[in-house]
C-alpha positions in Angstrom: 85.3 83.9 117.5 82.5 84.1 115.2 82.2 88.1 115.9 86.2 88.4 115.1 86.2 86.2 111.8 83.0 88.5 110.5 85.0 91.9 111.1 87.7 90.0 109.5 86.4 89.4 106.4 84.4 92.4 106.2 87.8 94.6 106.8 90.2 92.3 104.9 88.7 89.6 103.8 91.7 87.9 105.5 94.7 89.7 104.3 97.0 90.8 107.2 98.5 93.0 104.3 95.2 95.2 103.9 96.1 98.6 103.7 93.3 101.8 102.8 94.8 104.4 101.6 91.0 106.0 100.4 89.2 106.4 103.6 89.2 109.8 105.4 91.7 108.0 108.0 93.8 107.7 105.0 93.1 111.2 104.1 94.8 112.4 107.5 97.6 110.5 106.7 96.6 107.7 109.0 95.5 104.7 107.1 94.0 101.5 108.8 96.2 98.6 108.6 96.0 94.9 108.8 93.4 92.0 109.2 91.2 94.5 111.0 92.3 98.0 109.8 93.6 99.4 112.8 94.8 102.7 112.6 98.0 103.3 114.4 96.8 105.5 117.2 94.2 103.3 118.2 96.7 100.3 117.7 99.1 102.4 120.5 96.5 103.3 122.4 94.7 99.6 122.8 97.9 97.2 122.3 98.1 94.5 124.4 101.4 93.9 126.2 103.0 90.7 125.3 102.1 90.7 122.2 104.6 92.3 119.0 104.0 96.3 118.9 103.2 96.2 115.3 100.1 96.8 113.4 100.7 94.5 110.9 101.0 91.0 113.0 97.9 89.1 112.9 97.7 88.2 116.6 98.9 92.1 117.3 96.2 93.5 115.3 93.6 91.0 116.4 94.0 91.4 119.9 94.3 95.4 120.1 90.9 95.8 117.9 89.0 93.3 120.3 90.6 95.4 123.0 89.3 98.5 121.4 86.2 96.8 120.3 85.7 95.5 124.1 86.2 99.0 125.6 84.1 101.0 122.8 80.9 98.3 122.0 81.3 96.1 125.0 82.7 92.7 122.6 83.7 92.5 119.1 80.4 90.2 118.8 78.7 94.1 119.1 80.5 95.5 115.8 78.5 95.0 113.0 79.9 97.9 110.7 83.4 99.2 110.3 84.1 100.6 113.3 
């Protein structure tokens, strides 16, 4: 928990909303969305089924980053920068 809440704020400092539209991401048209600014290839590529296939819920984005975070740094207690 503590690992997810840090990214969290770091990211979004909590708004699900978050959008950046100045990042090279952004640049390449793909801007990182949500609580933990998930782009949308990496959201589709790292989803987990059952949850909503949309970037912008909460539990959506949370789970597919810690899935991506899990896969890429071993846990999302590991990421300590954006990632």
């Amino acid at each position: 928990y503590d690992g997810i809440y840090r990214n969290i704020m770091r990211e979004s400092t909590g708004n699900p909303q978050a959008i950046n539209l100045y990042d090279s991401n952004a640049a390449a048209g793909i801007p990182s969305k949500g609580l933990l600014q998930v782009i949308d290839p990496t959201f589709a590529a790292y989803h987990v089924k059952g949850t909503a296939f949309d970037v912008w819920n909460p539990v959506s984005n949370i789970v597919a980053a810690c899935n991506y975070a899990a896969h890429r740094y071993g846990s999302m207690d590991n990421v300590s920068s954006a990632y």
